[in-house]
C-alpha positions as CSV (number, residue, x, y, z in Angstrom):
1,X,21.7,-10.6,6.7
2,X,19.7,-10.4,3.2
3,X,19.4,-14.0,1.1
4,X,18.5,-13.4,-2.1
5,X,17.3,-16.3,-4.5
6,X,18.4,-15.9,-7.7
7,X,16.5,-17.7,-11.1
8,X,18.3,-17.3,-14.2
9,X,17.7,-17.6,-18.1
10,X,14.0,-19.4,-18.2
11,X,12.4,-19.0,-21.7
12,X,8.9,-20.0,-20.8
13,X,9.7,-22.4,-18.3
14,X,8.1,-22.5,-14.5
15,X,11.6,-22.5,-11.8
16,X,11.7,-25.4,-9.8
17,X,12.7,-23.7,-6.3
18,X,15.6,-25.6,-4.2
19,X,16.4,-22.9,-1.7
20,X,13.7,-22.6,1.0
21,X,14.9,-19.5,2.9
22,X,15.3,-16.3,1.1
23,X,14.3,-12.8,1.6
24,X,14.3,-11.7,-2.0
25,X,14.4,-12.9,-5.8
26,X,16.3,-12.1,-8.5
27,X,15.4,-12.6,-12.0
28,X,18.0,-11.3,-14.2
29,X,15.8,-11.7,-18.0
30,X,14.5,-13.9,-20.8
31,X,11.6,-15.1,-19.0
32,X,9.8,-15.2,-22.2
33,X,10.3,-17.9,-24.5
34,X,8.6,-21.3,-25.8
35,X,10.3,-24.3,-27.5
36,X,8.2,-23.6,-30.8
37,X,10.1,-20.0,-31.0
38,X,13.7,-21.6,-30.0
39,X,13.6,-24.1,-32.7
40,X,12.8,-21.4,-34.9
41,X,15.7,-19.2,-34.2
42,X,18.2,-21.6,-34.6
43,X,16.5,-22.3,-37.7
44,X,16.9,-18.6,-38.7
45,X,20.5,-18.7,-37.2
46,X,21.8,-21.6,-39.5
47,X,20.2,-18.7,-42.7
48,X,22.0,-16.4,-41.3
49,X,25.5,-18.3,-41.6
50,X,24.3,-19.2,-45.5
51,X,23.4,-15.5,-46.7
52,X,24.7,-13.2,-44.4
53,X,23.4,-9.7,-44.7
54,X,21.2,-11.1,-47.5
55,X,19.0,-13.1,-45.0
56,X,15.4,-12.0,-44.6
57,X,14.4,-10.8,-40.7
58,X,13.4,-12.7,-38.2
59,X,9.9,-11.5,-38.7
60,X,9.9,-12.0,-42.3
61,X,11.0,-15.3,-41.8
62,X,8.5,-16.8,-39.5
63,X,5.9,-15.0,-41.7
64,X,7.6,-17.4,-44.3
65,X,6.9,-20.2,-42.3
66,X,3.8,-20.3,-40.4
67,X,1.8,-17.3,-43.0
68,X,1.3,-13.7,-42.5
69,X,1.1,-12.8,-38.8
70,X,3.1,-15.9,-37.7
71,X,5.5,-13.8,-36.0
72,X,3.3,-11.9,-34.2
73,X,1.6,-15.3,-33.0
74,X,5.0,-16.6,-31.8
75,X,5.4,-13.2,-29.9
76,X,2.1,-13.1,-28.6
77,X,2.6,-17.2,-26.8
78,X,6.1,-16.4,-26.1
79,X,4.6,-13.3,-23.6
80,X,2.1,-15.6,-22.3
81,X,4.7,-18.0,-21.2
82,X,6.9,-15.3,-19.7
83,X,3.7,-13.8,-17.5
84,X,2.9,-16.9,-16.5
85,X,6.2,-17.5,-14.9
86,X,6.7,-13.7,-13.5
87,X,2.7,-14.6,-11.7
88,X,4.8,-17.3,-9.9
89,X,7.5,-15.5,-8.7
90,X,5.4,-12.7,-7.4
91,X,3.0,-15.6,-5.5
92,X,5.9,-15.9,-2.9
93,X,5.4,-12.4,-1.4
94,X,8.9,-11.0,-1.4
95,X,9.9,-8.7,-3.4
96,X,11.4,-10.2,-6.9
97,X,14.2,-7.7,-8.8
98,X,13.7,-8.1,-12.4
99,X,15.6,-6.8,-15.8
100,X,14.4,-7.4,-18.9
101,X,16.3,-9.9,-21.5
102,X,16.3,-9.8,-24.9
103,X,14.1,-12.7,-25.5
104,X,11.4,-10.2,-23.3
105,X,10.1,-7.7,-25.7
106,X,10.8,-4.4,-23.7
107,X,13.3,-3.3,-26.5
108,X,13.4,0.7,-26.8
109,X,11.1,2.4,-29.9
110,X,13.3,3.8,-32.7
111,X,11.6,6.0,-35.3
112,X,14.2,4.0,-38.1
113,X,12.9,2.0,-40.7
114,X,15.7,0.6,-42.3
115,X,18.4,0.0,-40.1
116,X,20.6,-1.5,-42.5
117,X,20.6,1.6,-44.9
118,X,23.9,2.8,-43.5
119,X,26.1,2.9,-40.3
120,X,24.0,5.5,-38.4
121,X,20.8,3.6,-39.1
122,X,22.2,0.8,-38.2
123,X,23.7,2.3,-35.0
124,X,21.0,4.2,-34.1
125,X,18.5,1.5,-33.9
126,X,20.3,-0.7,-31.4
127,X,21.2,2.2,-29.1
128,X,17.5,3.2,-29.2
129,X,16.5,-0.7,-28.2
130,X,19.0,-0.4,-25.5
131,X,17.4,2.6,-24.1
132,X,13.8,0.9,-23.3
133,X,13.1,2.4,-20.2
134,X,11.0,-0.5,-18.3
135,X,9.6,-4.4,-19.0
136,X,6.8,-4.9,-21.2
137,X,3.9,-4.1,-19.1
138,X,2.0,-7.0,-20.5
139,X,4.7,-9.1,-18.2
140,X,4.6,-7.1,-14.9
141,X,1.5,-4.7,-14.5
142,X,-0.8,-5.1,-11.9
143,X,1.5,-7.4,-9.7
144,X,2.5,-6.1,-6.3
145,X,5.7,-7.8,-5.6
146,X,7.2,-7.2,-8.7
147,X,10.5,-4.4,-9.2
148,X,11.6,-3.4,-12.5
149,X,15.1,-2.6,-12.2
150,X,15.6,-1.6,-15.9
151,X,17.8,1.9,-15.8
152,X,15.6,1.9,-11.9
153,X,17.1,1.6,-8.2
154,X,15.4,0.0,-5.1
155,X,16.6,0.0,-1.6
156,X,15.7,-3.5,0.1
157,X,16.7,-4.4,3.5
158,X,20.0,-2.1,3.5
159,X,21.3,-3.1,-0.3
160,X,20.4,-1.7,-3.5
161,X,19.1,-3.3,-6.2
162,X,20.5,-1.3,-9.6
163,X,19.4,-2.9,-13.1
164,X,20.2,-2.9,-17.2
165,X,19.0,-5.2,-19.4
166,X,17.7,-5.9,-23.1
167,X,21.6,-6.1,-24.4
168,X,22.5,-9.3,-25.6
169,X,26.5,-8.5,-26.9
170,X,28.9,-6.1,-26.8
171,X,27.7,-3.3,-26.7
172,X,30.9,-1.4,-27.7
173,X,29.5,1.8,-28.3
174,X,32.4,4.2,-28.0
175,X,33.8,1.8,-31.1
176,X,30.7,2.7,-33.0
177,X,31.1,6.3,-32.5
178,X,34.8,6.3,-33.4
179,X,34.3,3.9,-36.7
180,X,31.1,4.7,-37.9
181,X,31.4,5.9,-41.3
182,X,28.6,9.1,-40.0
183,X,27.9,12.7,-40.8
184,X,28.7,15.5,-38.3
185,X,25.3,15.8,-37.6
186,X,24.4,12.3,-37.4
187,X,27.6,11.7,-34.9
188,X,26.2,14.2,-32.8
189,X,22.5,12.8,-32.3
190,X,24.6,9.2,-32.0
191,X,27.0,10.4,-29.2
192,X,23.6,12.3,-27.1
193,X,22.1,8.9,-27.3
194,X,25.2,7.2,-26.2
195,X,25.9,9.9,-23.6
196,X,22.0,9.5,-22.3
197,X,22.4,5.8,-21.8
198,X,25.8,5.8,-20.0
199,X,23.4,9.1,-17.8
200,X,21.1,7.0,-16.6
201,X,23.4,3.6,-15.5
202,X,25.8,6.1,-13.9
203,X,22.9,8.5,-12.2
204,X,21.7,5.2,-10.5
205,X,25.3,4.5,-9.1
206,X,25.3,7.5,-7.8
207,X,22.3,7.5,-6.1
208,X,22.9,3.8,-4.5
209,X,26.3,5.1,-3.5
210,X,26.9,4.6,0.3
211,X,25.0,1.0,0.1
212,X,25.6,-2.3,-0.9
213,X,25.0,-2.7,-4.7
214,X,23.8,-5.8,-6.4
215,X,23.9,-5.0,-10.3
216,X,21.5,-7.1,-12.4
217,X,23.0,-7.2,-15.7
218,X,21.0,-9.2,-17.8
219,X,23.7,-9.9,-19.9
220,X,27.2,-10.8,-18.0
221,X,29.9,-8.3,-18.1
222,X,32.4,-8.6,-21.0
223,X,35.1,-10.8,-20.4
224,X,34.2,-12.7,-17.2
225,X,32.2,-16.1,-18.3
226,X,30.8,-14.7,-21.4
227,X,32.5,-16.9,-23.8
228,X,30.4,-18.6,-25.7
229,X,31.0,-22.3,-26.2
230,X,28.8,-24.1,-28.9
231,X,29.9,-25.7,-31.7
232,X,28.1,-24.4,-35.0
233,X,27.1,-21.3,-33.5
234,X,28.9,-17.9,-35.5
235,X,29.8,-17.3,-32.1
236,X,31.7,-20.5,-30.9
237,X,34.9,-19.1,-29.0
238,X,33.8,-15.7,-28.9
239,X,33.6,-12.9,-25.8
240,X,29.8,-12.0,-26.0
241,X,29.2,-10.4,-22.3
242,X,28.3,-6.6,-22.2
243,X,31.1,-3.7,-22.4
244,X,28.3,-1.0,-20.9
245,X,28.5,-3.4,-17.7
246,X,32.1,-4.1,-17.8
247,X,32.3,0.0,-17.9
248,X,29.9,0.6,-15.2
249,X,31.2,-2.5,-13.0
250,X,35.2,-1.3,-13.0
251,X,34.0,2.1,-12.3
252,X,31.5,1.9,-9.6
253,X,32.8,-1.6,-8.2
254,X,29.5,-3.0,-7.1
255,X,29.5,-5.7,-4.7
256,X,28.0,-8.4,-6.8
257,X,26.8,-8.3,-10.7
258,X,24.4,-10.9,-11.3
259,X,24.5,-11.2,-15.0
260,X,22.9,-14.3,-17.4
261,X,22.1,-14.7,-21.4
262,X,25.9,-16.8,-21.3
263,X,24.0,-20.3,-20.6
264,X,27.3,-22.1,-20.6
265,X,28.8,-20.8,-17.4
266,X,26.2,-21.7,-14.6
267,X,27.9,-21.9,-11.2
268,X,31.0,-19.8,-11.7
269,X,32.3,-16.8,-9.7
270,X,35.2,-14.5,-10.6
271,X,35.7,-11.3,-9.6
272,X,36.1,-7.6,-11.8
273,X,38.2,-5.5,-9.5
274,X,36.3,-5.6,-6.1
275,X,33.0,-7.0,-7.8
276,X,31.6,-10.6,-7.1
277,X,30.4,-11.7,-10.4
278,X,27.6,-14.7,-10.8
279,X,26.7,-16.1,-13.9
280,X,23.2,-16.8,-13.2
281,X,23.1,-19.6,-16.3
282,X,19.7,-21.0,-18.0
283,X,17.1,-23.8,-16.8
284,X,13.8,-24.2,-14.7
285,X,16.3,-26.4,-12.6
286,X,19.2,-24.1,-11.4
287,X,19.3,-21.9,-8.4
288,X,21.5,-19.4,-6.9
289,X,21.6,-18.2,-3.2
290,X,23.8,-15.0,-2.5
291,X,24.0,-14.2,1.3
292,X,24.7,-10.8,2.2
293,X,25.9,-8.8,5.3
294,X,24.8,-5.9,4.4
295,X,25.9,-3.6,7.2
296,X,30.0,-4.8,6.9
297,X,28.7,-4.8,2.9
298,X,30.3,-8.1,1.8
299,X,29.4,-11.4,0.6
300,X,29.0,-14.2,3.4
301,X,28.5,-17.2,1.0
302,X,27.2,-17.9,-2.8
303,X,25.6,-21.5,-3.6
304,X,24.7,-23.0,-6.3
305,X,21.9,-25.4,-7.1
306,X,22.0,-27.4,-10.5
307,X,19.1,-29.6,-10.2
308,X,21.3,-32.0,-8.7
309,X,24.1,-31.4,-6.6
310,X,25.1,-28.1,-4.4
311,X,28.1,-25.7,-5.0
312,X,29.7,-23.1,-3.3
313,X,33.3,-21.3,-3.9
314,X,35.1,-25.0,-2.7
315,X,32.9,-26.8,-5.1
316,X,30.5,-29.2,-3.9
317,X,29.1,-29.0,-0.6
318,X,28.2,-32.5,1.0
């Protein structure tokens, strides 16, 4: 039997630890973060619905606000926070499977400078984010217990641990090859980058094939507990989970996909085919426990922990 502990969504906040008895830990992304770099993105959030495409970046926008090299600053605190808290996880000597979120900083290098010139720009410049091949090493180097699971696959105790993060949408890539207004020779360099992404997710299912799977998605699958519920947000109502993992989930039918970035949906299970799938929600104070028999490769029990009361499938356990 495998326990795995699973911490979800902290954005620079230490995780109060419920579950006593685990063999593992999962951290599914957005370890980074601070309250001073929250505030200012829903700040930039509410510009955004005002002007639209005429808004200033992120970056130009906290440069606006705090002076030149106040993004950087904000970056620079937020990474802090989030190697402070990967530190702790790593102090309890079992091994911790970890995907980067988007809040993390381990975004892909593109060689675009302006991604809004035209579709392909555009286009280009979030696959190439997508594709960043590992965390920031300023958040995991040097620390022993620590397994990046971006595009990566590690065999623990008889289950394997297969990972994607940095998404933080729908992805909906074969849309953007099919409706981006793009010369032939732009579609093609697109569709390699495309095809290279899906390469690695589907080289690792192959490899972890024979094995229970636990996909960490940072990012939920599209569809299951990924609407987002918020009232002023441009996104209020909408599906915002991940097509890549819905894709890679109904294909390769993974035993559980532990997923995040969806706050709203903290102690939920639903199921994609065959595949368990956890909503690992946001908070120092929430806990998941997934029990595992790994040799009959099913689930024994899920529980949740939400700072105050304990859940399973039934609901609350007294």
């Amino acid at each position: 039997m495998v326990k795995i502990l699973v911490v979800g969504d902290l954005h620079g906040v230490k995780p109060q630890i419920h579950f006593k008895d685990f063999d593992c830990i999962i951290q599914p992304g957005d370890v980074c973060g601070s309250d001073k770099i929250r505030k200012m993105y829903k700040k930039y959030f509410r510009i955004i619905d005002v002007l639209g495409e005429f808004a200033p970046s992120f970056e130009e926008f906290a440069d606006m606000e705090f002076g030149s090299g106040g993004h950087d600053e904000l970056v620079e605190e937020s990474m802090v926070k989030g190697r402070e808290i990967i530190e702790y996880l790593n102090s309890f000597g079992v091994p911790v499977f970890i995907v980067p979120g988007n809040w993390d900083n381990s975004y892909g290098k593109t060689r675009i400078k302006n991604m809004e010139k035209n579709d392909y720009n555009y286009d280009k410049t979030w696959v190439d984010w997508w594709l960043g091949k590992s965390m920031n090493k300023k958040l995991v180097e040097g620390l022993d217990n620590i397994y990046d699971c971006q595009f990566s696959c590690y065999e623990f105790e008889g289950v394997n641990f297969v990972g994607f993060g940095n998404t933080s949408g729908p992805e909906k890539l074969k849309e953007r090859l099919k409706k981006g207004k793009y010369g032939r020779k732009d579609k093609l360099k697109l569709r390699k980058k495309v095809y290279e992404l899906y390469g690695r997710l589907e080289g690792l299912f192959r490899v972890a094939k024979g094995k229970p799977v636990v996909y960490i998605s940072h990012n939920v699958p599209y569809g299951k507990m990924d609407k987002v519920i918020e009232e002023g947000s441009y996104a209020n109502g909408k599906h915002a989970g991940s097509t890549v993992s819905k894709e890679m989930i109904m294909k390769y039918q993974p035993l559980v996909c532990v997923g995040g970035h969806i706050h709203e949906w903290f102690g939920r299970r639903t199921k994609m085919g065959k595949t368990t799938v956890l909503n690992a929600g946001f908070g120092h104070h929430v806990n998941t426990l997934i029990d595992i028999d790994e040799k009959k490769g099913r689930i024994r029990s899920v529980k949740f922990w939400d700072g105050k009361k304990l859940y399973s499938k039934s609901g609350q356990i007294k």
